[in-house]
N, C-alpha and C positions, 0 to 999 in steps of 0.2 A: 608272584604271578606277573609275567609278561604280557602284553598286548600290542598287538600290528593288524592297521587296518591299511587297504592301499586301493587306489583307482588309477586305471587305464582309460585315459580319454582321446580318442582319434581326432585329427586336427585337419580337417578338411580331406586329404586325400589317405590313401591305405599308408603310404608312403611315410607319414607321420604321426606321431601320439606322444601325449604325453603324460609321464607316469608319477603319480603324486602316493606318498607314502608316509603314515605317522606311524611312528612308535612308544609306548611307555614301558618303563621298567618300573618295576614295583609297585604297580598300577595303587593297592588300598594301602601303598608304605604304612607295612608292617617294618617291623623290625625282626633282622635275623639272627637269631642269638649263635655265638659262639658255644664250642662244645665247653661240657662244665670242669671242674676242676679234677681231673681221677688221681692224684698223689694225695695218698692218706696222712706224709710225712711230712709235707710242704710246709712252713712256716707264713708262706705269700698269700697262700690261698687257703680257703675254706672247704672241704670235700666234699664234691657235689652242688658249690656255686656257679652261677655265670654269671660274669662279672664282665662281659663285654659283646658286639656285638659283630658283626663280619660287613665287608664290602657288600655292593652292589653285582659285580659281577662287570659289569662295565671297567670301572676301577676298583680294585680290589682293597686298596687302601684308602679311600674315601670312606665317610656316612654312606649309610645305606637309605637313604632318599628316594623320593621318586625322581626319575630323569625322564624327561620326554623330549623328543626330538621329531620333527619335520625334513623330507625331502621331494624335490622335483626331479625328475630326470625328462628331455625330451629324446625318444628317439629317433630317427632318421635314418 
């Protein structure tokens, strides 16, 4: 589960604002299992184990962690 929350704050005139934005990934990091083993013949794997876990999505070759991240933008 993702989450993004963000605020628009005007800066004295119409003319300016500025936009503040947080995001998390995997907000309660769970862990996302990879699919399990489907070869019955496999000597490597067990049929029907999971035996590893998948990216974030962010980086797909990473831990699947939570990530959170902050921005500012002003516009004008």
């Amino acid at each position: 589960m993702d989450l993004g929350l963000g605020k628009s704050i005007p800066l004295g005139t119409e003319r300016f604002k500025m936009n503040l934005r947080g995001d998390a990934f995997n907000v309660f990091n769970h862990p996302n299992f990879s699919n399990p083993c489907t070869d019955i013949t496999s000597v490597t794997c067990l049929w029907g184990t999971i035996s590893s876990t998948q990216g974030t999505g962010i980086r797909n070759a990473a831990d699947s962690f939570r990530v959170l991240q902050i921005s500012a933008r002003l516009d004008f």
